[in-house]
ZADO-1210 file (C-alpha; in nm, 4 decimals, padded with zeros to 6 digits):
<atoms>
<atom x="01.7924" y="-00.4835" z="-01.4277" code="UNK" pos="1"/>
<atom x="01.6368" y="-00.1141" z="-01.4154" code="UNK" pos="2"/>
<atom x="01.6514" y="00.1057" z="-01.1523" code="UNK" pos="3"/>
<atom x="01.2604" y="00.0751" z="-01.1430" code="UNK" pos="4"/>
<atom x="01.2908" y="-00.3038" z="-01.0434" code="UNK" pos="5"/>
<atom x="01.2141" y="-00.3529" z="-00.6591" code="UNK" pos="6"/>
<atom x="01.2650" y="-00.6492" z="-00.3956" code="UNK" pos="7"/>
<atom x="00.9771" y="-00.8666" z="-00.3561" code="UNK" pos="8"/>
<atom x="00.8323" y="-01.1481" z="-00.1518" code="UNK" pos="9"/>
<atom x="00.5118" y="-01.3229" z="-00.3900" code="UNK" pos="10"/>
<atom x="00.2681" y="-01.4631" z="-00.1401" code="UNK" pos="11"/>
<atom x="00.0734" y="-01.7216" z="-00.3602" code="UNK" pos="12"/>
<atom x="-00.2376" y="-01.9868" z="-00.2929" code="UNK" pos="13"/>
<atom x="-00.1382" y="-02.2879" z="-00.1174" code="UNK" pos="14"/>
<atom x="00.1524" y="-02.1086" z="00.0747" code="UNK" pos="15"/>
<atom x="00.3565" y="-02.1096" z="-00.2916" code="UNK" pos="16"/>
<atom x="00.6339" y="-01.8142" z="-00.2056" code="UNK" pos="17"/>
<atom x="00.8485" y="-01.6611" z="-00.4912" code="UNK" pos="18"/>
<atom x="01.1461" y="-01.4099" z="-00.4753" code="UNK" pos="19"/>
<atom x="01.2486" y="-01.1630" z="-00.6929" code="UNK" pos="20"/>
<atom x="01.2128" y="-00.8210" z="-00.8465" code="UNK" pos="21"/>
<atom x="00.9196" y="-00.5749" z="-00.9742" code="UNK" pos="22"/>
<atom x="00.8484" y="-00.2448" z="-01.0667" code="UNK" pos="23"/>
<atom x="00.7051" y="00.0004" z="-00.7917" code="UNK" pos="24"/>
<atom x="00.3710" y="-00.0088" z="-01.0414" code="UNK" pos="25"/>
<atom x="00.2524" y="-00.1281" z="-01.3709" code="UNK" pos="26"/>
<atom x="00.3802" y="-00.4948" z="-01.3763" code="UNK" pos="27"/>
<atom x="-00.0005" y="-00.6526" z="-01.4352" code="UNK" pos="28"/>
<atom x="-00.0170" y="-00.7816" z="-01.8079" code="UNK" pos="29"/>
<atom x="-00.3223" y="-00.9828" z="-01.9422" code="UNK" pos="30"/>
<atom x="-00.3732" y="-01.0870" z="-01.5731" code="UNK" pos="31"/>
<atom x="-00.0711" y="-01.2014" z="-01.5128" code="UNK" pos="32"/>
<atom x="00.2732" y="-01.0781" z="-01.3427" code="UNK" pos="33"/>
<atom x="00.5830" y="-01.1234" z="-01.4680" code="UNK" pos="34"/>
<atom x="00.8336" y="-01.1706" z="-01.2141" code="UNK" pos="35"/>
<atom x="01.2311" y="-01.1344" z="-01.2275" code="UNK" pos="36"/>
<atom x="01.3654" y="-01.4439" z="-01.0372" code="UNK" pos="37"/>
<atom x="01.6491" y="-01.3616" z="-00.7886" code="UNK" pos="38"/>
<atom x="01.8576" y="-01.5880" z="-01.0707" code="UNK" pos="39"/>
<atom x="01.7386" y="-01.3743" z="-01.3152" code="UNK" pos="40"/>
<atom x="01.5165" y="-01.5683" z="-01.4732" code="UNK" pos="41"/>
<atom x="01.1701" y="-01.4358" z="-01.6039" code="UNK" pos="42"/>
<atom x="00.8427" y="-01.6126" z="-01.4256" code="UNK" pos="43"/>
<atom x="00.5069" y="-01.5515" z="-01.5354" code="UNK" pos="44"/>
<atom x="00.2522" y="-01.6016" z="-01.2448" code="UNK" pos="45"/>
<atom x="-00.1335" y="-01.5596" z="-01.3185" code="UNK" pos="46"/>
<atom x="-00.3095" y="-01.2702" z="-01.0835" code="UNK" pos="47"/>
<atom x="-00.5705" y="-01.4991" z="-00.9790" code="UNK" pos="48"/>
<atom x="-00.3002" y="-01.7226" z="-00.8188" code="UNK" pos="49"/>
<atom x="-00.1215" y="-01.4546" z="-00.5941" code="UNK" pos="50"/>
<atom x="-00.2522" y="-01.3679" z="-00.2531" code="UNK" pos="51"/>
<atom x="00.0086" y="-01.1109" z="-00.1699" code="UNK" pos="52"/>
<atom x="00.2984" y="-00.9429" z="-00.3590" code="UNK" pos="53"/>
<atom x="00.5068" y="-00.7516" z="-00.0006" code="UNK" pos="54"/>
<atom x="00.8035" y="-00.4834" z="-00.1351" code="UNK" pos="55"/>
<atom x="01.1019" y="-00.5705" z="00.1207" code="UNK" pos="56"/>
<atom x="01.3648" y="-00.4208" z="00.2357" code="UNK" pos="57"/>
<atom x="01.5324" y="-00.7923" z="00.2034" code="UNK" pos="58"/>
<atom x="01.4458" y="-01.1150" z="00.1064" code="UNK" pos="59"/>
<atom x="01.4879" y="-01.3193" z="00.4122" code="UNK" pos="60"/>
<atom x="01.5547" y="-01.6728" z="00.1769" code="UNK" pos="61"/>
<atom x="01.5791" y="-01.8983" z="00.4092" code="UNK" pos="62"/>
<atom x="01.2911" y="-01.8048" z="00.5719" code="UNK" pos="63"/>
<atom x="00.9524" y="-02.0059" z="00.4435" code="UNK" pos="64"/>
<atom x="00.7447" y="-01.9520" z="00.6688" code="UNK" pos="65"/>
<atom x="00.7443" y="-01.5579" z="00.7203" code="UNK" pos="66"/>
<atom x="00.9992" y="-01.3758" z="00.4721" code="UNK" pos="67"/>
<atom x="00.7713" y="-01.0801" z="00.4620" code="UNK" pos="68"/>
<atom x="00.8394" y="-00.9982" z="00.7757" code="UNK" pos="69"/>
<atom x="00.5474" y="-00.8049" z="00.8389" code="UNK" pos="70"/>
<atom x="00.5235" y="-00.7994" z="01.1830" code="UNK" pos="71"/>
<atom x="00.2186" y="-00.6354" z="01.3396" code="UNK" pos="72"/>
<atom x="-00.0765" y="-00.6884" z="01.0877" code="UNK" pos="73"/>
<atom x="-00.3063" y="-00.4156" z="01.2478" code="UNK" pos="74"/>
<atom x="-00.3003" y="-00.0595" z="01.3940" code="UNK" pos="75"/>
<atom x="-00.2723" y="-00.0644" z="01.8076" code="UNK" pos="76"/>
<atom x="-00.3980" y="00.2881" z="01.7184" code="UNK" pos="77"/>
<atom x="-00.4960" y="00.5498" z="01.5238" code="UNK" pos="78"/>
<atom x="-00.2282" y="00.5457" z="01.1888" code="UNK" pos="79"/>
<atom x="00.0420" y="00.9093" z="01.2141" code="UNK" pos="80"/>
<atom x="00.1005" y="00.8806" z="00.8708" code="UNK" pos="81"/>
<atom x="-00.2186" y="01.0276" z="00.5834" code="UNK" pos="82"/>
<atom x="-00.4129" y="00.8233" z="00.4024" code="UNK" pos="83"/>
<atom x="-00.7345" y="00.5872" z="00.3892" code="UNK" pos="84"/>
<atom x="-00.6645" y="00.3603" z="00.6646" code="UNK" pos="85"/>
<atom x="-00.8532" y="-00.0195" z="00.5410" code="UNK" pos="86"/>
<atom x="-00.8894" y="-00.3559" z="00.6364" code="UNK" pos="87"/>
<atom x="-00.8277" y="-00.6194" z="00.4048" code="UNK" pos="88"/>
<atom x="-00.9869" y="-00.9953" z="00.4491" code="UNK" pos="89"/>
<atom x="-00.7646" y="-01.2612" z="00.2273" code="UNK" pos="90"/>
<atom x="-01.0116" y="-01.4831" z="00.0599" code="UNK" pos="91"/>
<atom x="-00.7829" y="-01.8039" z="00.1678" code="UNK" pos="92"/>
<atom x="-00.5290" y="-01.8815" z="00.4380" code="UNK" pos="93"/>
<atom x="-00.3815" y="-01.5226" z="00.4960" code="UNK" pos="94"/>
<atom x="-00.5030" y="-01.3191" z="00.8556" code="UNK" pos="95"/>
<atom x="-00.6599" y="-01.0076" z="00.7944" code="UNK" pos="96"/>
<atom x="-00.4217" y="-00.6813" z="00.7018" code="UNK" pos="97"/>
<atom x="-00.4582" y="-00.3233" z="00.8068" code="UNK" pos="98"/>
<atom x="-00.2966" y="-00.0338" z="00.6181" code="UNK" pos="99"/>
<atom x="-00.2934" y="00.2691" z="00.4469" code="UNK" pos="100"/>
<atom x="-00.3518" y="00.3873" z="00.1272" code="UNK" pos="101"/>
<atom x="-00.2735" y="00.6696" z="-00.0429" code="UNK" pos="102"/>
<atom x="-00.6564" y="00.8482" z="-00.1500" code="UNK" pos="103"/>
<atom x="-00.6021" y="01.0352" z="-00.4934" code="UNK" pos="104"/>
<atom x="-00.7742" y="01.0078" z="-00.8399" code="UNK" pos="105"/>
<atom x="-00.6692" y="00.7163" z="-00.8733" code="UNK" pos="106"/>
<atom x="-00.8079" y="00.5546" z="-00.6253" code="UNK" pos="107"/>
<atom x="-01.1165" y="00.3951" z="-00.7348" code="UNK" pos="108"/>
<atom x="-00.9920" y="00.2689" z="-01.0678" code="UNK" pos="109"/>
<atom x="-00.7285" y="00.0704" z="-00.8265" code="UNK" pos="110"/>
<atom x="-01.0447" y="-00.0648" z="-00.6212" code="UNK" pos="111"/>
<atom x="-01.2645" y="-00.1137" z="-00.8709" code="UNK" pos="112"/>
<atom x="-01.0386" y="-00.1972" z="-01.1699" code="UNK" pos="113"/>
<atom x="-00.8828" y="-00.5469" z="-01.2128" code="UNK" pos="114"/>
<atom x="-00.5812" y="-00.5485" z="-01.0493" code="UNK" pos="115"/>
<atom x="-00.5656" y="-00.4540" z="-00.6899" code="UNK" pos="116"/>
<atom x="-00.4815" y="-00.2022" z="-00.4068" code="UNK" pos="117"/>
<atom x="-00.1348" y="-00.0675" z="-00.2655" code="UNK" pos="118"/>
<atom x="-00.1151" y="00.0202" z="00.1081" code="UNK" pos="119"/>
<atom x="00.1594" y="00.0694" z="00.3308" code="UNK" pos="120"/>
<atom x="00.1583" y="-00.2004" z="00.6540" code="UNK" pos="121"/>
<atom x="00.1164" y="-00.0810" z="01.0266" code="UNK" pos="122"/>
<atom x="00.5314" y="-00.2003" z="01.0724" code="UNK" pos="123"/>
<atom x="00.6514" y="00.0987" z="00.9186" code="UNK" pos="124"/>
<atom x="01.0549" y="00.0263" z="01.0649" code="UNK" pos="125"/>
<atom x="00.9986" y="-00.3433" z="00.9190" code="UNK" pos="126"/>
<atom x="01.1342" y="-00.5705" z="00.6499" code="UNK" pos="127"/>
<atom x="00.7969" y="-00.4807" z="00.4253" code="UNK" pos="128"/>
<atom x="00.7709" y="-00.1556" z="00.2939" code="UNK" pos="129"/>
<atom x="00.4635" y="-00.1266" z="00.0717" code="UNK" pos="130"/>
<atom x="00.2022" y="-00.4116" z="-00.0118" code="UNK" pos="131"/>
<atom x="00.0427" y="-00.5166" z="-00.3038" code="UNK" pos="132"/>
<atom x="-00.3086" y="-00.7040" z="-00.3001" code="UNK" pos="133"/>
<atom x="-00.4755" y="-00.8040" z="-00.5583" code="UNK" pos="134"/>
<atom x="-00.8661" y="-00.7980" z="-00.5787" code="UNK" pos="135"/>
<atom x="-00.8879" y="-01.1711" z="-00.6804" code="UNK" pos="136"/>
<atom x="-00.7672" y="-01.2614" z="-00.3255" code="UNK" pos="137"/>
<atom x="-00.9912" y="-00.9934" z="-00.1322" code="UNK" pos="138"/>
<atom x="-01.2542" y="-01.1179" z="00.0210" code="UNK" pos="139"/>
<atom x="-01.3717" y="-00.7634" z="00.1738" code="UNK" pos="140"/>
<atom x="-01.1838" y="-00.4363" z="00.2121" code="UNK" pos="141"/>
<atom x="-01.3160" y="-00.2114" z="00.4946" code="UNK" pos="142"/>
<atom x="-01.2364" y="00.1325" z="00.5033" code="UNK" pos="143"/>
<atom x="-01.1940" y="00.2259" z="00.8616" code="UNK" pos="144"/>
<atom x="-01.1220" y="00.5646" z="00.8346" code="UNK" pos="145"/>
<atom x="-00.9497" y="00.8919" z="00.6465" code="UNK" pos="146"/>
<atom x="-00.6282" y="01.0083" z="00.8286" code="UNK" pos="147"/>
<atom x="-00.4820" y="01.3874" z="00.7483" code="UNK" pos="148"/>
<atom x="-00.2187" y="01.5449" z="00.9445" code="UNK" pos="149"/>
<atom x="-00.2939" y="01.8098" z="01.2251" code="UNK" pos="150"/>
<atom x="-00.0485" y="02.0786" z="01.0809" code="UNK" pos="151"/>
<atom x="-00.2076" y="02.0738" z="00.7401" code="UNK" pos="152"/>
<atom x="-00.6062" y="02.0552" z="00.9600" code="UNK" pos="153"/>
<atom x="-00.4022" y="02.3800" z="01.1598" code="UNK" pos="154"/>
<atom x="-00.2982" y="02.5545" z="00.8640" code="UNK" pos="155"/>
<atom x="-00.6567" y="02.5352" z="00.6704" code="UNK" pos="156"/>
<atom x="-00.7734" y="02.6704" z="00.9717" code="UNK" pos="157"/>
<atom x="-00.5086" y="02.9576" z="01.0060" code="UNK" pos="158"/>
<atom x="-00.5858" y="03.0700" z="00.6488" code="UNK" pos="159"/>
<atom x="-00.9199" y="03.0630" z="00.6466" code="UNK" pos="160"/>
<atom x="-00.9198" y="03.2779" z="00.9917" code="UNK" pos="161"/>
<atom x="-00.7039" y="03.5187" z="00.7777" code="UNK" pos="162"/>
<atom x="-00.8847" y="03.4806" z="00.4697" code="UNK" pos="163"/>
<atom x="-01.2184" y="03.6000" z="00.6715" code="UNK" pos="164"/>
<atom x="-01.0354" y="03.8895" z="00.8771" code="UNK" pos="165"/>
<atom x="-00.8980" y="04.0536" z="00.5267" code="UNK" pos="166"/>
<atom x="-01.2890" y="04.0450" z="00.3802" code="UNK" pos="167"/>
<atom x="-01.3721" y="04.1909" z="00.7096" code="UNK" pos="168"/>
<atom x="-01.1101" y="04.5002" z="00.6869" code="UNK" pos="169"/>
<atom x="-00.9264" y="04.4321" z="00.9694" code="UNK" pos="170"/>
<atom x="-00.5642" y="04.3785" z="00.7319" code="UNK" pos="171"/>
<atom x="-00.6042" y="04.7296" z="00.5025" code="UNK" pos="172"/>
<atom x="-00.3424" y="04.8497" z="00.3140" code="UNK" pos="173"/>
<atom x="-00.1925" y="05.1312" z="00.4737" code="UNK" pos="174"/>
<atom x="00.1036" y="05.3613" z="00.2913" code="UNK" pos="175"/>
</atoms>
């Protein structure tokens, strides 16, 4: 197994779960996902048929009810960490799921393109680290808002003061 392979819990219709391993990304083929059995064997499982795929820290087997581990499934408050924080509706039996995603260029082909959206879950000292949704089990996905960290807000400000106070003269070069 490569070093790319990761621990994960597949959350499919009807309440099917499946263990095993995945890559971080790329692991969508044809619409399907080809998953590394914790025996080692290779399953294929269509996209259409998976509600959830959680990356965990472990794989809680004994547990069938809950192996994700996910704890809370929403924000008591505004996210600390930076991203787009959404809200994802399940188009069968899962509850609703807050979290955040990371807002780059690639972005919209992950909401718009076939496959699905990454976020990170509100537990962020729990069993799942990242989740993996795919857009054949959304039934909407809310964006609730765009978080951005006050020191980087601060420092934009800082340099733009600084910026304006060197056009005005104030900073001249004196020898």
């Amino acid at each position: 197994m490569s070093a790319g392979q990761k621990k994960v819990v597949v959350r499919q219709t009807g309440g099917v779960l499946a263990w095993g391993y995945l890559p971080s990304e790329g692991f969508v083929a044809d619409g399907r996902v080809e998953l590394i059995e914790v025996d080692a064997r290779a399953k294929w499982i269509d996209l259409n048929q998976i509600e959830m795929i959680a990356y965990v820290r472990d794989f809680n087997l004994d547990d069938t009810v809950d192996p994700e581990r996910l704890g809370r499934r929403a924000f008591p408050v505004r996210p600390k960490g930076e991203g787009l924080w959404v809200r994802v509706e399940f188009l069968r039996e899962l509850a609703p799921l807050e979290g955040l995603m990371k807002c780059d260029l690639g972005l919209l082909d992950e909401v718009l393109g076939e496959r699905g959206i990454f976020m990170t879950p509100p537990e962020g000292r729990g069993n799942t680290l990242r989740v993996f949704v795919p857009r054949t089990a959304m039934r909407t996905l809310e964006v609730l808002g765009w978080v951005s960290s006050p020191t980087k807000k601060l420092a934009e400000k800082t340099a733009r003061r600084v910026e304006r106070a060197m056009q005005a003269g104030l900073f001249e070069n004196r020898e």
